[in-house]
ROPA-671520 format. One record per residue: x negated, y negated, z negated of N, C-alpha, C, O in turn; residue in three letters. Coordinates in steps of 0.2 Angstrom, whole numbers, plus 5000, padded with zeros to 4 digits. Example, Ala and Ser with C-alpha at 12.3 -4.5 7.8 and 13.67 -1.06 7.14 Angstrom:
493450284961493850224961493450164961492950174958Ala;493650114965493250054964493650004961493349944960Ser;
This chain:
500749655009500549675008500449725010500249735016Unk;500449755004500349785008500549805010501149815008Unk;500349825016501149855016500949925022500449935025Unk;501349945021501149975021501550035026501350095027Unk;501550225035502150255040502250315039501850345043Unk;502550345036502550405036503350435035503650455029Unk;503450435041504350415041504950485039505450475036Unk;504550555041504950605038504550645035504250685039Unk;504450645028503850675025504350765023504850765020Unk;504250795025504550855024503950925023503450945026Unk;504250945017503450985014503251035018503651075021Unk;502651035018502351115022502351165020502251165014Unk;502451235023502251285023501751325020501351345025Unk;501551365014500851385015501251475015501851475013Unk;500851525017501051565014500551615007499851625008Unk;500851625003500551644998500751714996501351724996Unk;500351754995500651824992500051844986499551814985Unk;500251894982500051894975499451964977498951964974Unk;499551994982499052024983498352004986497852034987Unk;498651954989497851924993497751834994498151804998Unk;497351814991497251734990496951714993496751664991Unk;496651734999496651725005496851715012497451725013Unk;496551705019497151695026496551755028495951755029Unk;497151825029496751895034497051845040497351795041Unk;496951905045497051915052497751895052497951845054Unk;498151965050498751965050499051915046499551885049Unk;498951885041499151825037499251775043499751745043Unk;498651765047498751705054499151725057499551675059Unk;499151765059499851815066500351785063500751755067Unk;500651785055501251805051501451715052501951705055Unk;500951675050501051625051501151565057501551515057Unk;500651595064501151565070501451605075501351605081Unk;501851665071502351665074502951655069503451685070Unk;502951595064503351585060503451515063504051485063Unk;502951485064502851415068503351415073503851385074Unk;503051485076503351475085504351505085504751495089Unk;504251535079505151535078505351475076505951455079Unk;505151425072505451375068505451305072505951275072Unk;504751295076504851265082505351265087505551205089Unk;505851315090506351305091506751295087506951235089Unk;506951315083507551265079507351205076507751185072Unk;506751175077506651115075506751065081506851005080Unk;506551095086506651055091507251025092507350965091Unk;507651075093508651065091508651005086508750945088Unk;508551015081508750975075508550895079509050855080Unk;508050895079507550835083508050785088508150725088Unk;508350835091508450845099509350805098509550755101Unk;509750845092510250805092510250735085510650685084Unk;509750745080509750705074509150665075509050615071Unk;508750685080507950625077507950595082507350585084Unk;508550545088508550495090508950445089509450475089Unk;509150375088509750375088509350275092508750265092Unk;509950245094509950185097510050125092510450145087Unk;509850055092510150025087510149935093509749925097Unk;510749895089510649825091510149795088510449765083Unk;509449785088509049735085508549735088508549775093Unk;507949695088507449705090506749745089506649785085Unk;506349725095505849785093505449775088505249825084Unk;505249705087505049685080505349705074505049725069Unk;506049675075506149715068506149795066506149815060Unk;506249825072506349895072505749915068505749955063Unk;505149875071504549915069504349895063504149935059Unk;504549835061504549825052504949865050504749895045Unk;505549875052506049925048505649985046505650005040Unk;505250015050504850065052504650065047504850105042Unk;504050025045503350005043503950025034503750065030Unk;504449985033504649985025504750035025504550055019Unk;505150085028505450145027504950195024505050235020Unk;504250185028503950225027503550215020503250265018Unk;503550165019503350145012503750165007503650205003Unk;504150135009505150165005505150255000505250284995Unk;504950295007505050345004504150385004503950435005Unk;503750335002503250354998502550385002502150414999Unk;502650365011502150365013501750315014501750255012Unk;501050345019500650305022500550315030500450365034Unk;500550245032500350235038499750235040499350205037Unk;499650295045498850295046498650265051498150225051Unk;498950265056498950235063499550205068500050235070Unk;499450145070500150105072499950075078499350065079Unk;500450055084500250025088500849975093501049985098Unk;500849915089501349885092501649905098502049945100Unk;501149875102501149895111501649945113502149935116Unk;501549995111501650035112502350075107502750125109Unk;502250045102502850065098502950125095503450155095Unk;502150135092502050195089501850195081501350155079Unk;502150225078501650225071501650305070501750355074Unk;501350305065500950385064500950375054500650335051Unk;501250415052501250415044501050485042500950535045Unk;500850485033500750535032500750555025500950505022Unk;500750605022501250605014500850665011500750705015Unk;500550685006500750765004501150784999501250774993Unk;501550845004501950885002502250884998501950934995Unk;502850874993503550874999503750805000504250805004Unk;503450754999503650704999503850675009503450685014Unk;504350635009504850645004505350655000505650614998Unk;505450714998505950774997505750764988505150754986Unk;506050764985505850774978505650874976505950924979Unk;505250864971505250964971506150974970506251034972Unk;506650924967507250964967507351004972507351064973Unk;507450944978507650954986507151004986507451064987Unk;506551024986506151064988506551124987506751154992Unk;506651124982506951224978507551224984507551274987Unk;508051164985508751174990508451194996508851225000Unk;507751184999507451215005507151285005507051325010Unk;506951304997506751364997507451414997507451474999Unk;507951404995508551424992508651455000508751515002Unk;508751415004509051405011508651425018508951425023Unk;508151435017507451455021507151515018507251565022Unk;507051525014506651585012506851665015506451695018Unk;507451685014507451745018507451745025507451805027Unk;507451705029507251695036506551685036506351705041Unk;506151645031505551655031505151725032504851755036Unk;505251735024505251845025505351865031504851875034Unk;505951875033506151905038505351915045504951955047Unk;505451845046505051825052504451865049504251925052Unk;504151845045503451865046503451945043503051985046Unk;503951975039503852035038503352085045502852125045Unk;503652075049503552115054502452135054502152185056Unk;502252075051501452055052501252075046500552085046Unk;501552085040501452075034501352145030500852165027Unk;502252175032502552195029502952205023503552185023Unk;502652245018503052235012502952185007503352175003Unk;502252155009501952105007502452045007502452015002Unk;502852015013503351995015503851965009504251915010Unk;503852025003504152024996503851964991503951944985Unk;503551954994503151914987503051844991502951804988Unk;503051834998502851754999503351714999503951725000Unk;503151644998503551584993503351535001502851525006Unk;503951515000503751405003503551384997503851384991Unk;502751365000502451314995502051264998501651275002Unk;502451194995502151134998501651124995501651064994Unk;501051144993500551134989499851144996499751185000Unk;499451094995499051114999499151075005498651075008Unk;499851035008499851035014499950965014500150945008Unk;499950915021500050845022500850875027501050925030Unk;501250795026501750825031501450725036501250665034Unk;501550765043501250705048501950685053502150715057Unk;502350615051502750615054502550545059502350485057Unk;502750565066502550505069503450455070503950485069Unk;503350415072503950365075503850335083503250305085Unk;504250335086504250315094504850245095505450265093Unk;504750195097505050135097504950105103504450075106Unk;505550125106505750095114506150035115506650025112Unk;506149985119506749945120507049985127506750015131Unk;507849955125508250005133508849965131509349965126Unk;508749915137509549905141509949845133510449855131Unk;509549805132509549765125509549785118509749755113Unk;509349865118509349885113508749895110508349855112Unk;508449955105507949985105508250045101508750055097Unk;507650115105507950165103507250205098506650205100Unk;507450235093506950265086506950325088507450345089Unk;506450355088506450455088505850445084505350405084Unk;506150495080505550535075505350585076505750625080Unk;504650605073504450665076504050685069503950645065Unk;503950745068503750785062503450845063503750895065Unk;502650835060502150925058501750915053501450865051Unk;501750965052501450975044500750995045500551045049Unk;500150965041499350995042499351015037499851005033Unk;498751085037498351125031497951095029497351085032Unk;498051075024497051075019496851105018496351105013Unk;497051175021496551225018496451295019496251345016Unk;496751285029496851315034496051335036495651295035Unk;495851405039495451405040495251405048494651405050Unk;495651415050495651405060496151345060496651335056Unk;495951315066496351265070496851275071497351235071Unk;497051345074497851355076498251365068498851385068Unk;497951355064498551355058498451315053498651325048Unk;498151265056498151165053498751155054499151165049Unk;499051135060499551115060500051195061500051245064Unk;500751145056501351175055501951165057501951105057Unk;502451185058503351165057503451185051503351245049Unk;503751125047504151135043504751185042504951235045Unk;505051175038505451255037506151215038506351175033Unk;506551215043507151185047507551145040507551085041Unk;507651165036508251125030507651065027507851025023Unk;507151065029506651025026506850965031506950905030Unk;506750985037506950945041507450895043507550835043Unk;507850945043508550915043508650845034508850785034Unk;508550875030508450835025507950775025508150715022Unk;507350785027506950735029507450675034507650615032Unk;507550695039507750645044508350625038508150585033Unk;508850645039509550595034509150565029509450515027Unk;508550585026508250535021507950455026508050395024Unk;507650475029507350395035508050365037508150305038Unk;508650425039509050365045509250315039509350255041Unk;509350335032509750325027509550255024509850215020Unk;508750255026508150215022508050165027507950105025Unk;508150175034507950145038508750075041508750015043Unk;509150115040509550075041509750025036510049965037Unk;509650055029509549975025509049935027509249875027Unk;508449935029507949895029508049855035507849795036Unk;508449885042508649865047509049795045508949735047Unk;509749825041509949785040509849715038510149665040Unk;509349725032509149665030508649635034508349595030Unk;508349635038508149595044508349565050508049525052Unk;508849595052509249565058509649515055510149525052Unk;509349455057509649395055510349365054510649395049Unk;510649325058511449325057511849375060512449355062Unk;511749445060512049485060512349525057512049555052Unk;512949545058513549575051513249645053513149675058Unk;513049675046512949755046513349805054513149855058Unk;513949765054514249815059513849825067513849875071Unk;513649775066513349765075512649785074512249765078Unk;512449825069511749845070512049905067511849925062Unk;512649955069512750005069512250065075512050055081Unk;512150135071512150155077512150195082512650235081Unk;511950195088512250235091511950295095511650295100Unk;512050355090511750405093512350465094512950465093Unk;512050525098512450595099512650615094512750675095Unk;512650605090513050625083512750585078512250585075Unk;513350525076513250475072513450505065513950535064Unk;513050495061513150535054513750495050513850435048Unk;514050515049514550465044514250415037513750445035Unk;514350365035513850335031514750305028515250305030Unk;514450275019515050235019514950145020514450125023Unk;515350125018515550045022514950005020514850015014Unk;514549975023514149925023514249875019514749845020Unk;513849855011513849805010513849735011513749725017Unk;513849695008513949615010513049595011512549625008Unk;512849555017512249555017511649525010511049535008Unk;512049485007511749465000511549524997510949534995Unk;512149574995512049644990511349694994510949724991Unk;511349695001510849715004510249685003509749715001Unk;510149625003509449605000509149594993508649584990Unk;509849604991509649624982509249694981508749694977Unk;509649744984509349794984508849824990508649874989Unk;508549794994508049794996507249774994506649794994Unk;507749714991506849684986506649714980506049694978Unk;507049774977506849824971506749874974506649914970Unk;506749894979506549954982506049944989506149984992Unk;505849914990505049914997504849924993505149984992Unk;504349914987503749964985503949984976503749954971Unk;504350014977504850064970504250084965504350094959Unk;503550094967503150124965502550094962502150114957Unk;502550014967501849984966501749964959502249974956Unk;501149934956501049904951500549844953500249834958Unk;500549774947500249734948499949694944500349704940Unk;499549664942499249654936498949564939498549554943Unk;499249524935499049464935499049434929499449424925Unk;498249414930497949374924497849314927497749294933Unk;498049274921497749204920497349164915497749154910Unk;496449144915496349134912496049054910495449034911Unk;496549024908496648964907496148924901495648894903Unk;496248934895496148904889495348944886495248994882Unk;494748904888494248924885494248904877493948944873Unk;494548864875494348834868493548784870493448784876Unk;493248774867492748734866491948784870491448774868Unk;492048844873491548884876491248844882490748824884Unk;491948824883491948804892492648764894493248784892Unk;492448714899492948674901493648714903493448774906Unk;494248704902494648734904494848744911494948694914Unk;495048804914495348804923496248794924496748824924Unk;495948724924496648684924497248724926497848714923Unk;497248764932497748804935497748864935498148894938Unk;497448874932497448974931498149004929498349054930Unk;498648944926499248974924499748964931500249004932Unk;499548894934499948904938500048964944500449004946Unk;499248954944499049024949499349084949499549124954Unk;499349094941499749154940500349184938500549244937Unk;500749104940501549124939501549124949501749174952Unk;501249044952501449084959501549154962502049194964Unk;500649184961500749264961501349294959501949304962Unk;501249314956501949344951502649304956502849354958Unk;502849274957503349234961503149264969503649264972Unk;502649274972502549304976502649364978502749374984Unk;502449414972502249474972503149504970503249564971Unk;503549464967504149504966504549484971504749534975Unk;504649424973505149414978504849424986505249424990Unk;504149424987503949444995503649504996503749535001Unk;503449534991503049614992503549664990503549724992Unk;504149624984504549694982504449714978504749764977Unk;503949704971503949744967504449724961504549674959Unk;504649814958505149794951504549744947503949754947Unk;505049714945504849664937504349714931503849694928Unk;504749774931504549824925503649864927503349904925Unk;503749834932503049854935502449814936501849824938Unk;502749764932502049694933501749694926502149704921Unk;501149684926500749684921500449604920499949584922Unk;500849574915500749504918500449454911500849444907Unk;499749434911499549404904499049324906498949294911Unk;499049314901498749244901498349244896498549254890Unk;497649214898497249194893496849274888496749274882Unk;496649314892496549394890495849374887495549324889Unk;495549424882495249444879494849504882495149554884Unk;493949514881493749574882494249624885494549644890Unk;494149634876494749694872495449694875495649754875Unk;495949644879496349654884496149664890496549704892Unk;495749654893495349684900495449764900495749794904Unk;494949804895494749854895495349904893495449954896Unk;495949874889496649924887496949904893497549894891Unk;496849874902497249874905496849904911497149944915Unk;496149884912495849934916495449984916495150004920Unk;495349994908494850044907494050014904494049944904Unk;493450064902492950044901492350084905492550124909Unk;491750064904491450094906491250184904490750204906Unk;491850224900491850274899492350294902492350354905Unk;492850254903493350304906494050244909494250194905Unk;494350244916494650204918495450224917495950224922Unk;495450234909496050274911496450214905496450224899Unk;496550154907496950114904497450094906497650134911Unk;498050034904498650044904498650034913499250054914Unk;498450024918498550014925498750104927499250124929Unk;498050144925498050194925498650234923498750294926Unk;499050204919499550264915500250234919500650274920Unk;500250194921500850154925500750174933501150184938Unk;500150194934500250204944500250304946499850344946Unk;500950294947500950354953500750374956500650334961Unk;500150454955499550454961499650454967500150474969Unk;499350434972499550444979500150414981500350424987Unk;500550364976500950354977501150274977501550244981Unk;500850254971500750174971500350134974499750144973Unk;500550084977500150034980499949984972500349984967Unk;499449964972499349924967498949844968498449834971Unk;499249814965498949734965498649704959498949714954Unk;497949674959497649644955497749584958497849574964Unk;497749524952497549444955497249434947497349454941Unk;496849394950496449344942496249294946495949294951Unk;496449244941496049174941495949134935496449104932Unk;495349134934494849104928494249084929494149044934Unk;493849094924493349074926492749154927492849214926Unk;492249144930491849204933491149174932491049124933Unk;490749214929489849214926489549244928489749294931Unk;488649204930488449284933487749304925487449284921Unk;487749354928487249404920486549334922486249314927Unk;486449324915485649294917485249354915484649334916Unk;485249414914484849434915484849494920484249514922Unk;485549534921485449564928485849534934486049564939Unk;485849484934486249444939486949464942487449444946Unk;486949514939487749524940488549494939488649464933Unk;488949494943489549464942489949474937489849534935Unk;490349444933490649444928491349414929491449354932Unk;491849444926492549404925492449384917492049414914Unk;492649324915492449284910493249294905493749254906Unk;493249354899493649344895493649264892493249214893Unk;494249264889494149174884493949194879493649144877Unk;493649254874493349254868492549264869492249284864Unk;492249254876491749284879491149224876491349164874Unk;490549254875489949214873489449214880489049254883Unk;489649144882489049134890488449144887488049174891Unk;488149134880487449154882487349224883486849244885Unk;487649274882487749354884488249384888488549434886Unk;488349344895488749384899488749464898489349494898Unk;488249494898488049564899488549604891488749654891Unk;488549564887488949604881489449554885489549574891Unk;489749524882490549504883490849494891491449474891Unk;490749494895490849474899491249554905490849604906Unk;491749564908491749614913491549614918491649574922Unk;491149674918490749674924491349694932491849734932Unk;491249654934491649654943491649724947492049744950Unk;490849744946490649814947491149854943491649874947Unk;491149864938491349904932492349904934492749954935Unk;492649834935493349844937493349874947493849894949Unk;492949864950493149894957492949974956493150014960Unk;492449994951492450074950492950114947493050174948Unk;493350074942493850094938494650094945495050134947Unk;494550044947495250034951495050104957495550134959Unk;494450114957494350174963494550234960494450284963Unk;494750244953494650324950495450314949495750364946Unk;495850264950496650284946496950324952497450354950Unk;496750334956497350384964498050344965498650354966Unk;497650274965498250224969498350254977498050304978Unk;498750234982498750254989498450204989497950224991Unk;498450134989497950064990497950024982498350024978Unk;497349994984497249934979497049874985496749874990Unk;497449834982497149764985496949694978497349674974Unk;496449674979496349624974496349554975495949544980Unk;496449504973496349434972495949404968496049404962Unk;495449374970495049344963495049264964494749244969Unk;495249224961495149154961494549134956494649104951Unk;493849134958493349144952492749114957492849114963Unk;492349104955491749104956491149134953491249144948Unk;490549144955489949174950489249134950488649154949Unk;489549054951488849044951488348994945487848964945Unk;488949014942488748974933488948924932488848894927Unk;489448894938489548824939490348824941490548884943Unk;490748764940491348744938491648704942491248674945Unk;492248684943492248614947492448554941492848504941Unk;492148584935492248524928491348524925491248484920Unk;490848564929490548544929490048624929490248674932Unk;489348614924488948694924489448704916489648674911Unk;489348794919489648834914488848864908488848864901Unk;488448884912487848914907487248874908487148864914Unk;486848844906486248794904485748844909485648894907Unk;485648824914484948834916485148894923484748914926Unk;485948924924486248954927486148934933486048984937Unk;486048904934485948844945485648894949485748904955Unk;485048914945484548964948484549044948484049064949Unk;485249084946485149144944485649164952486049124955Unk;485449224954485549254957485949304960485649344963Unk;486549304961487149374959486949414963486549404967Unk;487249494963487049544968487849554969488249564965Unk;487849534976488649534980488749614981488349654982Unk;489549614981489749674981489749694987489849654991Unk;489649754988489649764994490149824995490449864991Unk;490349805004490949835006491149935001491649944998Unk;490649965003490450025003490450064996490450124996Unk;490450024992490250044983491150034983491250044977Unk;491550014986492350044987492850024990492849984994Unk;493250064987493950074993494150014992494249984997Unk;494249994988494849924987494749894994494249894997Unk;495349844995495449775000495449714996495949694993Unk;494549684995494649624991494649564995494349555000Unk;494949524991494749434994494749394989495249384985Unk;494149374988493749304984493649244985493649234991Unk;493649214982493449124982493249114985493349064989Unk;492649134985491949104987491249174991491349244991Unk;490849134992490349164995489749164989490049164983Unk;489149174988488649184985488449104982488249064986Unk;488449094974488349034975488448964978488148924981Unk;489348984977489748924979490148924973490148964969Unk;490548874974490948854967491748854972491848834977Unk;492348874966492848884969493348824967493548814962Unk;493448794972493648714971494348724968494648784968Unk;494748664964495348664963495648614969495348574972Unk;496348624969497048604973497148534967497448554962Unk;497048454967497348454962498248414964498648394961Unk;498148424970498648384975499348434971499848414968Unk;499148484973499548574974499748604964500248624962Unk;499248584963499348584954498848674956499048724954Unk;498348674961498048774961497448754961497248704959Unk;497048834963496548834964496448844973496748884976Unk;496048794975496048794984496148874984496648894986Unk;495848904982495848984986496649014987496949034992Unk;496849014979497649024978498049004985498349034989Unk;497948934983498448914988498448924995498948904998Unk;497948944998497848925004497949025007498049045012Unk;497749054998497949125000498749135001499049155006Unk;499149114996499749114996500249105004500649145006Unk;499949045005500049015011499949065018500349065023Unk;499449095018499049155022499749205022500049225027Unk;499749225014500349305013500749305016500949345021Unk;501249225015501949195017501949185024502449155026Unk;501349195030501549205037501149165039501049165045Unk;500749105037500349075040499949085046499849045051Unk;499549145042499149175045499049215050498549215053Unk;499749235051500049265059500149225063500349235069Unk;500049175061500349105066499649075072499249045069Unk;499649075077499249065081499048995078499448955075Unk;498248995079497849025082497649085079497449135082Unk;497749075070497349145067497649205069497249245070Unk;498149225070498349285072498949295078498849245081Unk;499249325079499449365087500349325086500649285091Unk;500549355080501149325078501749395079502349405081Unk;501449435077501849525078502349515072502849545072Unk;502249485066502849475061502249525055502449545049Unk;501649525057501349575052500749525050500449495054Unk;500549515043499949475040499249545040499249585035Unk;498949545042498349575042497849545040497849475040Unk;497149595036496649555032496349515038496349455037Unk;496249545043495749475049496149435050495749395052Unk;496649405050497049355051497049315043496849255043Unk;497249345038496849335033496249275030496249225027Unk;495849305033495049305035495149235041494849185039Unk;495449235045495249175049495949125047496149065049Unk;496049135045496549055041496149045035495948985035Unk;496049075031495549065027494949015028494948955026Unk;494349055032494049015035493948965040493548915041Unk;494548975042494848905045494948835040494548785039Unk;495848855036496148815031495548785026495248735026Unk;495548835022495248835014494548825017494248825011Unk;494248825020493348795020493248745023492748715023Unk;493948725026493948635029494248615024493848555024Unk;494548605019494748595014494348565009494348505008Unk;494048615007493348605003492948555006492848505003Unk;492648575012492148525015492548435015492248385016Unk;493148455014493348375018493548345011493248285010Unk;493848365007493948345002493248344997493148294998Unk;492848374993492448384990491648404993491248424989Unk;491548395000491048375003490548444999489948434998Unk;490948504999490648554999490748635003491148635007Unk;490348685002490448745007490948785001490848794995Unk;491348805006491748865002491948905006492448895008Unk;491748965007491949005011492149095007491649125005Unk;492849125007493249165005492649225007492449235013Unk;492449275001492249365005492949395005493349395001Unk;492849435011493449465013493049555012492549565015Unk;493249595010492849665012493649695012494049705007Unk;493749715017493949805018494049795027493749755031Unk;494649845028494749845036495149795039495749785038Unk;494749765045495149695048495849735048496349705045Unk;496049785051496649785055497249785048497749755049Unk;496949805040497449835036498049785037498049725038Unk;498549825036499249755036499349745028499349785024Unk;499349675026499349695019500049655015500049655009Unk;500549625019501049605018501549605025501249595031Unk;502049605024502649585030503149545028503749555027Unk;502949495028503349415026504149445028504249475032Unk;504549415023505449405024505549355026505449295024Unk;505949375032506149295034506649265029506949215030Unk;
């Protein structure tokens, strides 16, 4: 999935005082020379706690990486195997909960004072640690050395709302730090653990200049139980299946299958809790709009279940899909729906990629198993539909990472070997590692959308054409590189 670096999220710094709600002169002085104290003691910290060594590989280190930093609720902005770099990012305090925050202001604050009073003055009396306002930027560095691999992390904090470049970026306040790191080594070394293959927790001990005490390693079974409810502790997912038309329209044989695999996918390989799945079959308008919202407002039950900034989120649907006969637009096809009036009954596609843009997911990624060309692989759905036109979504009208059935006026074939719908199955197959598999991709242990995108268009349009003597080719919109799953061995 997604999946998703931001390995010591530790809150920024603003300084705030009741007499002035603004950054003066001295306000800047106050604050890098608060930097240039802190920077030294953060280097220490760094220096003896933010390296340590481990037995495993570099691959796994980096997936270790990649969860950890999903784990404690960031995002990776920029990663770079080769190289063994990722680049994460959070805002403020995260990871730290505001409790932790208060045990940092508890423990920092009159050394805060102190420092800056000199620039300040008495004013010095009234300023607060406040993570409001800031990102904390935490990079990771992953070395191999002498059969091992060695992790250093690194950590600074930006301003959103700094006015000069030299006081964007910050040091955090030393106790944030220090609690940051024991949060990653703590997250990291479960995640490590349950990827290094037959080896016993002890031999992926590590080994740094001050090994933190930890207690006894569970059994590797208990480690992956508890692994798999915590990778994305946050995400939500929402899988419809819409099977049973009644007498409107032929039924989509597999819509149900499609939507227990998903769901069997989505807890056992992405991680997400069970109490987080939003999981229906055979939905109704009127269920559509109380799980994504309406065209007044996108505040339905998706909306009230995702943590902002903090939840990744999953849609999958597979049913049936209409296009407007009279504005050509795309439609998801409730079962209580009247094809001669898509435009009343029918949900606009539009109408669900603008809503998923307004909930403040960290990602949305979507699946649709559907088509929009009027037609079925049980035959046509709307009288006279052959000829109407859709207008394809495009990239740019939003955020989401989607992948579709089909292209413009193709029909979305069924699996009946497989008991699915060709797209399903050949996406499924993609999620679970396929896709990484030369020739479609590199084989780094990571599923990316362009890898994705070329098993797809490889698999599933040869499929179609060999089997059913038709074109089917998958739309993929967002960015080639995103990672949007990391297969469990």
């Amino acid at each position: 999935m997604r999946y998703a670096l931001r390995i010591i999220s530790v809150a920024s710094l603003v300084l705030f005082t009741t007499a002035c709600g603004s950054f003066t002169a001295s306000h800047n002085r106050a604050i890098l020379k608060l930097d240039s104290a802190w920077l030294q003691s953060n280097i220490k910290i760094l220096e003896s706690d933010g390296r340590r060594q481990f037995k495993a590989t570099k691959q796994q280190a980096f997936e270790a990486s990649q969860l950890t930093i999903r784990r404690l609720g960031m995002v990776v902005e920029e990663q770079n195997y080769e190289t063994g770099f990722l680049l994460a990012t959070a805002p403020a305090p995260i990871p730290l909960t505001m409790s932790e925050w208060a045990e940092v202001q508890t423990h920092d604050t009159d050394e805060f004072r102190t420092i800056i009073s000199e620039e300040v003055g008495t004013l010095s009396l009234f300023a607060i640690l406040d993570p409001s306002g800031k990102d904390v930027l935490s990079n990771v560095f992953i070395t191999e050395k002498e059969g091992k691999v060695e992790v250093s992390i690194g950590l600074r904090l930006r301003s959103t709302k700094a006015t000069t470049e030299k006081v964007k970026r910050l040091q955090a306040p030393p106790t944030a730090v220090r609690m940051g790191i024991r949060k990653f080594w703590s997250a990291f070394e479960g995640e490590l653990g349950s990827l290094v293959g037959r080896e016993t927790p002890a031999e992926i001990k590590p080994v740094a200049s001050r090994p933190a005490k930890k207690p006894a390693s569970p059994p590797k079974s208990a480690i992956q139980k508890s692994v798999r409810s915590e990778v994305n502790p946050y995400a939500v997912a929402v899988i419809i299946g819409n099977k049973s038309y009644g007498d409107r329209a032929p039924t989509v044989d597999y819509a149900h299958n499609d939507a227990a695999a998903m769901k069997q996918f989505i807890l056992e390989v992405l991680g997400l809790n069970e109490n987080n799945v939003i999981n229906l079959r055979d939905v109704t308008r009127a269920d559509m709009e109380a799980v994504f919202g309406n065209d007044r407002t996108p505040k339905g039950k998706l909306w009230q279940w995702v943590r902002p900034r903090k939840s990744d989120v999953f849609v999958f649907y597979s049913g049936h899909g209409v296009p407007g006969l009279k504005d050509g637009r795309e439609y998801l096809w409730p079962v209580d729906g009247n094809l001669t009036t898509p435009e009343i009954f029918g949900y606009p596609l539009e109408l669900l990629y603008r809503n998923l843009d307004q909930i403040e997911a960290r990602s949305v990624t979507v699946f649709i198993d559907a088509c929009f060309s009027g037609e079925s692989s049980r035959g046509t759905l709307i009288r006279g539909a052959s000829g109407v036109r859709v207008t394809p979504k495009k990239s740019a009208e939003s955020t989401c990472t989607i992948l579709s059935a089909t292209s413009q006026g193709q029909v979305a074939s069924w699996d009946d070997e497989n008991g699915h719908g060709l797209f399903t199955k050949h996406l499924l197959d993609a999620l679970k590692g396929a896709a990484d598999e030369k020739p479609y991709g590199n084989g780094d242990g990571r599923v990316t959308l362009i890898e994705i995108k070329n098993y797809l268009d490889s698999e599933m349009t040869y499929a179609a054409r060999r089997r059913f003597g038709r074109e089917q080719n998958a739309t993929v919109i967002g960015q080639p590189e995103n990672v949007i799953v990391i297969p469990r061995q």
